[in-house]
N, C-alpha and C positions, 0 to 999 in steps of 0.2 A: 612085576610092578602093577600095584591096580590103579586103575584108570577111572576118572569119575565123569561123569555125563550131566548136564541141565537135568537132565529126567530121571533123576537116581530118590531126588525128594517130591515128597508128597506136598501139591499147591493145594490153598484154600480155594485158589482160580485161575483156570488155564484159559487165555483167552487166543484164540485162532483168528490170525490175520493181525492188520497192522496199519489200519485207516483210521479215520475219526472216530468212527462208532466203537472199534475194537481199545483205541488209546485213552479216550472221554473213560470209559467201562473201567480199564484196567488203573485208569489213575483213583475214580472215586474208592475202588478197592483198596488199592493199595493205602491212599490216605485214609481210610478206616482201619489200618493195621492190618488188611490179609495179604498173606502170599498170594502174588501172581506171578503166572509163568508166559509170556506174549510169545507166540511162535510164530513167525513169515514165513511163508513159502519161499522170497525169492530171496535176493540177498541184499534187498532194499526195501525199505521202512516208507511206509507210506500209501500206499496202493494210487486206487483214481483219484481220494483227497490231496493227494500231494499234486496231482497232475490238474487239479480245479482251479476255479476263481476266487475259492475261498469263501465265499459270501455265505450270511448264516442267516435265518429267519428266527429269531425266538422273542415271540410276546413277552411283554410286560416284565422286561431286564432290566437290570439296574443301571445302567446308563443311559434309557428311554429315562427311566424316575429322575436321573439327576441329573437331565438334563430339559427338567418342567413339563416334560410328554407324559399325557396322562392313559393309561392302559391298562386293561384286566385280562385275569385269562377265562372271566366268563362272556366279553365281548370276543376274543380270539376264537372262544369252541362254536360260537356263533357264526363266526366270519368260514370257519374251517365247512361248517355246514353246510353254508348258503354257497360256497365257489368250488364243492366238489360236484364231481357229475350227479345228476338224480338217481335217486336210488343208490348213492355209494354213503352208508352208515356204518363207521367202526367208531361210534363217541366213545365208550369205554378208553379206546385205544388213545383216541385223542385228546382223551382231559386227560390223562395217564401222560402223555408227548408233551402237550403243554404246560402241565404242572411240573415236571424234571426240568423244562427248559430254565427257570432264573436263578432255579440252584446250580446247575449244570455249568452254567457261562461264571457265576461267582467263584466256584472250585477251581475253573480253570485262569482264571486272572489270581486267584491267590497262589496254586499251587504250579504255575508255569510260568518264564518269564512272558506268555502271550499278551497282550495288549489291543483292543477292539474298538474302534470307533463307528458310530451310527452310519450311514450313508442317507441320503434323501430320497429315495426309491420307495414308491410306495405300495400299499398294498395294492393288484394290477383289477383289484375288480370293487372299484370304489363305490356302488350302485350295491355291493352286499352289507346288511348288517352286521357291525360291530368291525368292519375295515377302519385304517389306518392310514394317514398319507405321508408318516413318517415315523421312525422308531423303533420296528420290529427290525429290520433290516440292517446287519453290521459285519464287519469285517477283520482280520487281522494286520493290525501295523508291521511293518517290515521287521524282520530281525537276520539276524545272524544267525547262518547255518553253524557255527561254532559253539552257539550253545545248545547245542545238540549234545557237544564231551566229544568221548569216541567214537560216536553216531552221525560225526559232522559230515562228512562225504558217505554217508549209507540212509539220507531223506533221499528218495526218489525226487526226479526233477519233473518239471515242467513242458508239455510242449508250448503253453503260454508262454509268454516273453517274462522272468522269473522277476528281474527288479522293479518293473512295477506295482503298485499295489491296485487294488481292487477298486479303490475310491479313484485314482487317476485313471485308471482306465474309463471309468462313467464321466469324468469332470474334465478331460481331454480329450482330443481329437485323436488321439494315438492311431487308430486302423487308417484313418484318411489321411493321415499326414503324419509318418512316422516317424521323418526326418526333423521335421520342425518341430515336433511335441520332444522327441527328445534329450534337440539342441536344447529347449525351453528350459529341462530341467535337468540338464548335465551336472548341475551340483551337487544336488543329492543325490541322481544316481551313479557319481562318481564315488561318492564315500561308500552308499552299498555295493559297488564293484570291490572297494577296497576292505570296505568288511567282511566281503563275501556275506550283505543280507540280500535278500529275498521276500518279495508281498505274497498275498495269495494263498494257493495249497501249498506252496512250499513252506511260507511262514507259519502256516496252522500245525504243519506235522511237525517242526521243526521242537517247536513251543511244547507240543503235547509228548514227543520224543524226550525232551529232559525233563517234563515234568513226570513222567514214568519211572525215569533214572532214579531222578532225584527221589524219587518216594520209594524206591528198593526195588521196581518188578524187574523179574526175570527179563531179558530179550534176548532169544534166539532165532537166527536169521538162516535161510534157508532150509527149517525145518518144516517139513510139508508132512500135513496132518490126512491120514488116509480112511482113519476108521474112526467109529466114537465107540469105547468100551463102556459094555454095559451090565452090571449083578440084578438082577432081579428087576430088571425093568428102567431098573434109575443107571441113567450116564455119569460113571465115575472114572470118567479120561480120556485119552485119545491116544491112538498109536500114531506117533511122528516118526517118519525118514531123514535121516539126520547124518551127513559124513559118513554114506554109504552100510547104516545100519537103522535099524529097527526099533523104535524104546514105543514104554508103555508108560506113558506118562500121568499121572494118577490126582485127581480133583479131589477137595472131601467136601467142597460146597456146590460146585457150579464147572459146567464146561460153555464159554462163551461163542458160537460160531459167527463171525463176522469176515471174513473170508473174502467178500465182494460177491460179484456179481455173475453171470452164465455166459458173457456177450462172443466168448473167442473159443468156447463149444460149439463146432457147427449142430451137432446133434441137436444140442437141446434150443440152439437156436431154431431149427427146421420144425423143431414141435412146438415150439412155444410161441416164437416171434416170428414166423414166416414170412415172406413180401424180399422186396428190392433193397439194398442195404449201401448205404454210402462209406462213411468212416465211423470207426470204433476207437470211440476217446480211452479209453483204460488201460493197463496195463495185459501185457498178454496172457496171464497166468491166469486168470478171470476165467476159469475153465467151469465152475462151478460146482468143486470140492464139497463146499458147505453144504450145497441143498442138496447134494447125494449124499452124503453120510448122514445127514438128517433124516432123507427119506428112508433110507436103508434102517436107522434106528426106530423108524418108527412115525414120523412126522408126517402130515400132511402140506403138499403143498401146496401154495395159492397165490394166486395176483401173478401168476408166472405170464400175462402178456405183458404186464406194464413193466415202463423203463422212463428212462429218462431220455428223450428225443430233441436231441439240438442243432439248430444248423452248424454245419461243419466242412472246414476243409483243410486241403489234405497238408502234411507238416511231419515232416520226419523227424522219430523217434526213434532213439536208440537200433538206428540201422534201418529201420523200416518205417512204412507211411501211417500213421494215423491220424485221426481225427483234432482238430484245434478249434473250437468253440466258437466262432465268428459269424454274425447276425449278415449274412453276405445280401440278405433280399430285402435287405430295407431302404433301398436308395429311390428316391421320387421318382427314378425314371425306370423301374425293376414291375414289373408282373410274374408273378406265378402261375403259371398252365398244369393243366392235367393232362393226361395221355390221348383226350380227346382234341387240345390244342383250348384250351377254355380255360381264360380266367375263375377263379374258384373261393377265392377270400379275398379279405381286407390282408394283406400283405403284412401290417401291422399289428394285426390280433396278437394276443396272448396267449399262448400256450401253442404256435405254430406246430411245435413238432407233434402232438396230440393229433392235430387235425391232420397233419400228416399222414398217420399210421393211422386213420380212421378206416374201417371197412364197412362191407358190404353187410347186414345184420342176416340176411339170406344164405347168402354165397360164402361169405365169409372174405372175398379177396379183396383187397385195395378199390380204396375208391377213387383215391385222385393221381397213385402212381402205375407208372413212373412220373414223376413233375421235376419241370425246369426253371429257371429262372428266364425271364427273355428279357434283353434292353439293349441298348446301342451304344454304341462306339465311345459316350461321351461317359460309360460306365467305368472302365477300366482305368482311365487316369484319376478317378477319385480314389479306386480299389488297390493301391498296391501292393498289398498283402495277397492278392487274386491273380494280378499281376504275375510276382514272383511265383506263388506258387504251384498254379495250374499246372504247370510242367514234371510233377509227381505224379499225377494221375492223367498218365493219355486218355484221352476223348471226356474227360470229365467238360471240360468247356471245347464249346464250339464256335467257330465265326464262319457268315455270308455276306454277303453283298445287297442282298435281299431278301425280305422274308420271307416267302417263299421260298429260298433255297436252303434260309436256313432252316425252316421247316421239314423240309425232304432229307436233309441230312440228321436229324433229330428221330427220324419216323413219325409227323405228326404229318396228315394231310394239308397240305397249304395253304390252302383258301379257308380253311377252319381258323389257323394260327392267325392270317390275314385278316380278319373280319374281327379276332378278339383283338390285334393291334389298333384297328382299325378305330373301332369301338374306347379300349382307352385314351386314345390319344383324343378323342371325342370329348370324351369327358373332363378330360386336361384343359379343354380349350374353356370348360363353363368352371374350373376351378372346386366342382363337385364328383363326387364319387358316390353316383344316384344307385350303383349296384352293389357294391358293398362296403359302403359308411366309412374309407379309409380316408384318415384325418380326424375321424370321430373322437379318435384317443389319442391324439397327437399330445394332450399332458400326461398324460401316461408315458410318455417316451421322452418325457424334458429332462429326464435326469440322466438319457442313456444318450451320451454322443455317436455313440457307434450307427443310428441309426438317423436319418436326417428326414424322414417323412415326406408329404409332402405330394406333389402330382405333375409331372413333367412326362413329357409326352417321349418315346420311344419313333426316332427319326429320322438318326445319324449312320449313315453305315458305315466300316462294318456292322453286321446286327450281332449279336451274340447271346449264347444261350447257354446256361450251364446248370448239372443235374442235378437237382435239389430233391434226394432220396432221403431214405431214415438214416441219421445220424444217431450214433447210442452213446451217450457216459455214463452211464449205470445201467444194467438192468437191475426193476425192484423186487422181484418174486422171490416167495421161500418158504419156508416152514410157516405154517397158521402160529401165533403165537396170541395168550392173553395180554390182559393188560400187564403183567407186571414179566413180561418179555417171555414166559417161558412157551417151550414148544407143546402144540397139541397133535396130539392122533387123529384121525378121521371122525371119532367118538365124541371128541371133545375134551375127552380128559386127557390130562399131563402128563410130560417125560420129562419125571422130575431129573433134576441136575441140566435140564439142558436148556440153554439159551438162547437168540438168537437177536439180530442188530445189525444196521446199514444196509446192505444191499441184498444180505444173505436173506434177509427175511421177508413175506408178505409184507408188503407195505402200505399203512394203512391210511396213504394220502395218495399213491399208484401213480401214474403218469403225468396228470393234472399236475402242474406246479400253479401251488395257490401264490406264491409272491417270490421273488426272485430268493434265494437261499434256501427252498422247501425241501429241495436233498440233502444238502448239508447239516444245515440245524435241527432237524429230526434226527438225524442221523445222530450226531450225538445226544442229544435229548433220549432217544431209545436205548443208545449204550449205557449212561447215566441212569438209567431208570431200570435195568438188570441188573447194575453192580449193585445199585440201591437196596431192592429185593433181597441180593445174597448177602451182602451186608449186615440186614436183618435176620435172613434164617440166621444166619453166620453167628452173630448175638444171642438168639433164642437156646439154639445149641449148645451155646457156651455156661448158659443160664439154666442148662436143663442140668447138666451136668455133676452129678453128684462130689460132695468134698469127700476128700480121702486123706 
């Protein structure tokens, strides 16, 4: 009897992996009429997009326009300018991001049942040219994992709390009071209990999962892509492991790697991201597939320090502990220490985890870790999500009596810790924050409930103190890519046929999150903007093609 395999036909586009950037990519494909063939590694659809908050960032979208918000995307390459670090220039890359985003968000509301509304977060660095204090920033409405089809239980889940959506989470109290935001809205989230929907990355993949269906791509799941085949230079497929055999799966336009990220490689962590590491938001498989068979074909790699750095704590996950995305250091009565025992920022900055993972430009090692959170007693009954679940990670949080002991038990010298207590609860009393400007952006943070600002003094014991290390939900590094996605060599010229997108690739916004959704909404704006490309060869090809 002969037996037939997904990899037995020749795709116009093989797209590796199974997140936003890889589903955005393989739906504009498929709705242009090519064959795609989507392969996962595991045996659920989704990757770290599903396990996200959903939120998306893309200028000058057709629901900013109609809803009388006025936006360009020559004020967005401005804004992208002026709130990246100095000296970081990929414009190429970013009028290229920006110009796929409002086609990118239109394909997927026509061609998915998805559904998006704006949220009021704005862009976090209002003082740059061509920012925005509302519009770019939006989200997915809930749906039902059902319409998925036969894909309904194969969206990866959440370690976010799944039925709420993205907008509630900002316009409720949810983290400080879970019990009462709940009760609040037991109604509606009794029907999505009963529809089985879900907000967030579970609704985003959920959405782009049947809209793939629905437009013909291939999906196979569990098939883990090992190598990228290559004739003469150009990538015409990849070898997938599949039900304990081998196939050569064969592309005639484009092989898409989107793969994710490096973060649960220790190797390539120890080279690339080195320092103290808390929790790992992603999925485990995040081994970094892509940018080895990339490198291996030929690619050069770049941007491999940056990532995505978020506070985080701890929250089991399919057996085991990862990372759960929660702003834990923002309460009035919370400071941040360095390993000298020294307060070190505005607690409320923007882009904390950047500052984070900031090193020494000499040495190269950490500058402010290990760092903790330090506050009293009067922390934990706001915190119940902290609460509960400190108890997954022993010695992640600490209590004393005093601080000085909770010093000594932390390894910071005491009279160091003492004298920065000492010092803010100082400044608590004048209602200013004369060292570093917290409160300065207190409307920056009016649209985020999870965070209450603000200046109270630490002075209740127990004292407590909990480890506030690098948190990762994405790493961004990968293959140097042009504007129009494809992979480069160290030379600068092209591996034709080969692609790259999301996490798998140099990323050309890096760690900096210019406004809340700058991983997501690139993310697929760059998938969108490779299937576009092959689209076109795809066309040319067609067109070159002599009659017979």
């Amino acid at each position: 009897m002969t037996t037939t395999s997904p990899f037995d036909s020749t795709y116009d586009l093989i797209v590796l992996g199974s997140g936003c950037a890889a589903l955005t990519a393989a739906l504009r494909a498929a709705t242009a009429g090519l064959s795609v063939l989507i392969c996962e590694k595991t045996s659920l659809l989704g990757g770290t997009s599903a396990m996200s908050a959903g939120g998306i960032w893309v200028p000058a979208n057709h629901l900013a326009q109609r809803a009388g918000l006025e936006d360009n995307l020559d004020d967005a390459l401005r804004y992208i300018a002026g709130a990246t670090p100095e000296g970081w220039d990929e414009t190429p890359s970013w009028k290229a991001m920006l110009a796929a985003g409002p086609p990118m968000l239109e394909l997927i509301e026509t061609h998915t049942p998805l559904r998006f509304r704006l949220t009021n977060e704005p862009d976090p660095f209002p003082a740059v040219p061509g920012s925005r204090p509302k519009g770019r920033m939006l989200s997915p409405l809930p749906l039902s994992r059902l319409a998925a089809g036969r894909f309904a239980f194969r969206v990866r889940g959440s370690t976010l709390p799944e039925p709420f959506t993205y907008h509630e989470v900002l316009e409720t109290d949810l983290y400080h009071r879970p019990l009462s935001t709940t009760f609040k809205l037991l109604p509606r989230l009794i029907k999505r209990t009963l529809t089985l929907s879900a907000g967030k990355g579970v609704a985003l993949m959920t959405g782009l999962v049947r809209g793939c269906v629905d437009a013909g791509c291939q999906i196979v799941r569990q098939a883990r892509s090992t190598e990228l085949l290559l004739e003469h230079g150009r990538v015409t497929g990849a070898k997938i492991e599949w039900r304990g055999r081998s196939y050569e799966a064969k592309a005639t336009h484009g092989v898409l790697i989107a793969t994710g990220g490096f973060e649960w490689n220790p190797e390539m962590m120890d080279q690339y991201l080195p320092g103290p590491l808390a929790f790992l938001g992603g999925p485990r498989s995040l081994t970094g597939d892509g940018q080895l068979m990339a490198a291996r074909a030929g690619a050069e790699l770049s941007r491999m320090d940056q990532a995505t750095f978020t506070p985080a704590i701890p929250k089991r996950y399919r057996g085991a502990v990862h990372g759960m995305p929660v702003p834990y250091h923002g309460e009035a009565n919370v400071i941040l220490i360095n390993q000298h025992g020294q307060r070190f920022t505005d607690e409320l900055v923007s882009n904390i985890g950047e500052l984070i993972n900031r090193r020494d430009p000499e040495t190269g090692q950490m500058l402010h870790l290990p760092a903790h959170v330090v506050t009293d007693a009067s922390y934990l009954p706001k915190m119940p999500l902290i609460r509960l679940l400190q108890r997954l990670s022993p010695g992640w949080l600490t209590k004393a009596p005093t601080i000085e002991a909770l010093a000594t038990k932390i390894g910071i010298e005491p009279d160091a810790l003492a004298a920065t207590v000492a010092r803010y609860n100082a400044l608590c009393a004048t209602g200013v924050d004369s060292d570093f400007g917290r409160g300065s952006t207190k409307a920056q943070q009016a649209a985020d409930k999870r965070k209450s600002g603000g200046l109270a003094p630490i002075v209740k014991p127990p004292f407590v103190a909990i480890r506030f290390n690098r948190s990762i939900m994405s790493t961004k590094g990968g293959p140097r890519t042009d504007e129009h996605g494809r992979a480069l060599r160290a030379d600068g010229s092209v591996i034709e046929g080969l692609y790259c997108a999301g996490a798998s690739m140099a990323n050309p916004l890096g760690t900096r999150g210019i406004s809340p959704g700058t991983t997501l909404g690139p993310f697929m704006s760059w998938g969108y903007l490779c299937a576009d490309d092959i689209v076109r060869r795809a066309a040319q090809t067609a067109q070159a093609k002599p009659i017979t």
